[in-house]
C-alpha positions in Angstrom: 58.0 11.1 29.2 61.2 11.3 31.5 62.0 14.1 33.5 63.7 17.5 32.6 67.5 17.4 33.0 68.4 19.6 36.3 69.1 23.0 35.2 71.2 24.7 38.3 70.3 27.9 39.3 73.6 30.3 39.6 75.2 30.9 42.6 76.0 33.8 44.2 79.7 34.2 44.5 80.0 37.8 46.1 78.3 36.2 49.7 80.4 32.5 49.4 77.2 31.1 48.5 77.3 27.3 48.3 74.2 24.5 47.6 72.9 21.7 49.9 71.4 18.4 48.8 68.9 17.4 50.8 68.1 13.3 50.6 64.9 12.6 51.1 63.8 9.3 53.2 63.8 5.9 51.8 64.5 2.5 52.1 66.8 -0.6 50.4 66.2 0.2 46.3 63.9 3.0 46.5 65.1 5.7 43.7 66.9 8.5 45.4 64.6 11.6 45.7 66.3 14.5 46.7 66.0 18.9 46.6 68.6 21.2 46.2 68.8 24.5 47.7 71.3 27.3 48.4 72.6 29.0 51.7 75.3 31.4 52.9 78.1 29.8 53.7 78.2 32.8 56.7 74.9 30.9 58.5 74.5 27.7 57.6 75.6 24.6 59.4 72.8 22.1 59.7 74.7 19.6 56.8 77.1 17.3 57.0 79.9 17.5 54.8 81.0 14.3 52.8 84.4 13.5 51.3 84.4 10.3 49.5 86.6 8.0 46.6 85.3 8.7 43.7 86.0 6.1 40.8 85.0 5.9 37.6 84.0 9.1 36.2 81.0 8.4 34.2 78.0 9.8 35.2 75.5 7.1 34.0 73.2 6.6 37.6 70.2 8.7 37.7 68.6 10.2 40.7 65.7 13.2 41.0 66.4 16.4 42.7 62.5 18.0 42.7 61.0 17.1 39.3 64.2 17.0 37.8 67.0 14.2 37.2 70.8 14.3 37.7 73.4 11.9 36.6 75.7 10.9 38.7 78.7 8.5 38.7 78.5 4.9 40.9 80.8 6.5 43.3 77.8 9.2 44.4 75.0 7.2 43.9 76.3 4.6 46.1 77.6 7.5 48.7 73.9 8.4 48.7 72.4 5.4 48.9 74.2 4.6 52.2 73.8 8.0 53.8 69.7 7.8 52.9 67.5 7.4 56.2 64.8 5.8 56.3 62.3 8.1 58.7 63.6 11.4 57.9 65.5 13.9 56.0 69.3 14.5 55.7 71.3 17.4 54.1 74.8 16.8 52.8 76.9 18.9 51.0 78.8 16.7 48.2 80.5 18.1 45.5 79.6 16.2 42.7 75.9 17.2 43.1 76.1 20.3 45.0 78.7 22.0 42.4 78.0 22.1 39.1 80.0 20.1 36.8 79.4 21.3 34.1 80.4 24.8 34.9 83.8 25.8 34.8 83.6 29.1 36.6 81.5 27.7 38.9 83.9 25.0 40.5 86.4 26.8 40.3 84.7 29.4 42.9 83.6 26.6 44.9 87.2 24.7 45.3 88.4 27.8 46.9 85.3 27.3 49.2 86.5 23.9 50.5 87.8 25.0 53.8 84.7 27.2 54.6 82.6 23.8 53.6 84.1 21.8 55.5 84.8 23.9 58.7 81.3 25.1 58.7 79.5 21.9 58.4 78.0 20.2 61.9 79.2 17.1 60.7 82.1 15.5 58.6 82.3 12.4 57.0 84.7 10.3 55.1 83.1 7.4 53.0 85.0 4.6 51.5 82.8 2.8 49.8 80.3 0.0 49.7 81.1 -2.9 52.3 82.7 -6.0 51.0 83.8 -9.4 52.4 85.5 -8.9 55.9 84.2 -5.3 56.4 82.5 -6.1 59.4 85.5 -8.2 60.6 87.4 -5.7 60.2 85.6 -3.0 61.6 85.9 -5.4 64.9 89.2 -5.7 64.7 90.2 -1.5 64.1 88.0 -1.0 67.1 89.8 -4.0 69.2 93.3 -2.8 68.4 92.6 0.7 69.3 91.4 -0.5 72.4 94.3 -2.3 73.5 97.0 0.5 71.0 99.3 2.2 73.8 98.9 5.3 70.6 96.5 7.5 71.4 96.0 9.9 69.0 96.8 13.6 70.5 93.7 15.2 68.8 94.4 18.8 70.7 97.9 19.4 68.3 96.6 17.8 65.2 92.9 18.4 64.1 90.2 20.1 65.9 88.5 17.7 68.3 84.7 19.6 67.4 84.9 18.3 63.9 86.9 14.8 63.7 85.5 13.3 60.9 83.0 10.1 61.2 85.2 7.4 58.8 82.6 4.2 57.0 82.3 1.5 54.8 78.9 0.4 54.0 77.0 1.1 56.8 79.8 0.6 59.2 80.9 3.9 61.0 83.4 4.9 63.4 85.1 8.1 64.9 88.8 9.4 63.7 90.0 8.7 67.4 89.5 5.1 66.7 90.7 4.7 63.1 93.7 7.0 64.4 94.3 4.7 67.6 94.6 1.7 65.4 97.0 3.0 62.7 100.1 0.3 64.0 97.3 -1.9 62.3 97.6 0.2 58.9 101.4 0.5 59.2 101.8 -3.4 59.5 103.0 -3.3 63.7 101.9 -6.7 65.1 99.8 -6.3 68.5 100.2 -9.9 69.4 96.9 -10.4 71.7 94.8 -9.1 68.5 96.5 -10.2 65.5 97.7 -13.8 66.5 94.5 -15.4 65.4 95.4 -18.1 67.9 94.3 -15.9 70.7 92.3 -12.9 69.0 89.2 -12.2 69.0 87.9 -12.6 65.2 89.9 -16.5 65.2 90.5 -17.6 61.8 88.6 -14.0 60.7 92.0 -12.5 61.5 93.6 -12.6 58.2 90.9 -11.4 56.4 89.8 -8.6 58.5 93.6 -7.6 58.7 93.5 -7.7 54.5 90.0 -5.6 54.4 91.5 -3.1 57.1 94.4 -2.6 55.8 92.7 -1.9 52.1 90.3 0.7 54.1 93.5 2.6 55.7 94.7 2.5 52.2 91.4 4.7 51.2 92.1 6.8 53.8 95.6 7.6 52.5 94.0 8.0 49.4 91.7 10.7 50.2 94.7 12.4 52.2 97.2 12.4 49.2 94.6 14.5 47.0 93.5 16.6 49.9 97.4 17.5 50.5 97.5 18.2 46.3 94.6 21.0 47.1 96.0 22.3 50.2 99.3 23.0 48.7 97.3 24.5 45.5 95.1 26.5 47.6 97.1 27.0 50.3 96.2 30.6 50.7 92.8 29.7 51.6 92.8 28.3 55.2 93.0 24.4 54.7 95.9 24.0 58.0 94.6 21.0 59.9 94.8 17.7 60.0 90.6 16.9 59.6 90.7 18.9 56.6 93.3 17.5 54.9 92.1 14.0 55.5 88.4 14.8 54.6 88.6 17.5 51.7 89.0 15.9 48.8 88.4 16.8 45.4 88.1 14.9 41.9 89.7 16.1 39.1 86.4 17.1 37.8 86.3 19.7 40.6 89.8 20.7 40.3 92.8 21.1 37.5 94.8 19.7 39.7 
């Protein structure tokens, strides 16, 4: 017999009461086993906060949250699957899971959370996607241009330096310093010494770690765009920097955007 559709227990809205998903360990297919609980936005900030591209809609991947199952679109599962450890526990807040979807008055409580979520989480991250051909090349070439960039990203005027988000692909993770110090790589500027594959690094892996970067700055713009939709919706509500506007970002099944 399968197991119960989750039922969400209501949230308290009068103390900015928001739910955590924690994942549970496990390794390479396992199903995803995970428990949901809820916390005071006022004192809690032991979860990482994730902002991610979500794709296609449908919610047609299944995962457990206590003796209970949750659909889920590709988008989260994957997200999930990546961010799973293997030895111990890890609590996120996402808001496909952690907001109910099916609750209109609900998520529309919650978006005008986002800043709080995202200011008082210990951690944020901004996931785009699985890995694909040249995402390790290209990871090697972000992190050789920002080393050689002359643009150094001014963190103190643009985004709290406490909170920078954590950017991946796959399983492939680096800080917003770096992806910021290698932007002339997103914005097409040649740095000769790295791009020329005649002298770089990567060799004839230039071209298609320039192709996979480029497509990974492109996510990043992505999430950005909609975050600057819900900070001009919401902008009432504390969203003013720089990390939340690249890392709060909200589906249209969140938000009538």
């Amino acid at each position: 017999m399968p197991p119960p559709h989750l039922e969400y227990q209501s949230i308290d809205h009068s103390i900015a009461q928001i739910r955590v998903l924690t994942i549970h360990p496990g390794s390479s297919d396992d199903p995803i086993l995970c428990s949901l609980t809820r916390h005071s936005l006022q004192h809690e900030n032991d979860y990482e906060a994730l902002s991610y591209t979500w794709g296609d809609p449908t919610r047609n991947y299944l995962i457990s949250i206590g003796a209970a199952s949750l659909p889920v679109t590709k988008s989260a599962h994957d997200a999930l699957r990546h961010l799973r450890l293997k030895d111990r526990d890890r609590r996120v807040w996402i808001d496909a899971i952690c907001i109910n979807q099916d609750d209109n008055t609900e998520r529309n409580h919650q978006v005008e959370y986002m800043g709080q979520i995202f200011k008082g989480a210990s951690r944020v991250l901004a996931w785009l996607g699985p890995a694909g051909p040249g995402t390790d090349e290209a990871f090697e070439l972000i992190r050789a241009v920002s080393a050689r960039s002359p643009m150094k990203p001014a963190l103190d005027e643009v985004i709290c330096p406490e909170k920078a988000p954590l950017i991946g692909c796959g399983n492939q993770w680096e800080d917003w310093e770096t992806w910021a110090a290698a932007s002339p790589l997103a914005m097409g500027e040649e740095l000769e010494d790295v791009l020329n594959p005649k002298s770089s690094i990567l060799g004839r892996q230039t071209l298609k770690a320039y192709t996979k970067a480029f497509e990974m700055f492109s996510g990043i713009d992505y999430l950005r765009q909609q975050s600057y939709e819900l900070q001009h919706h919401y902008s009432g509500h504390g969203i003013t920097n720089l990390n939340e506007v690249l890392t709060v970002s909200i589906n249209t099944e969140c938000s009538d955007l």
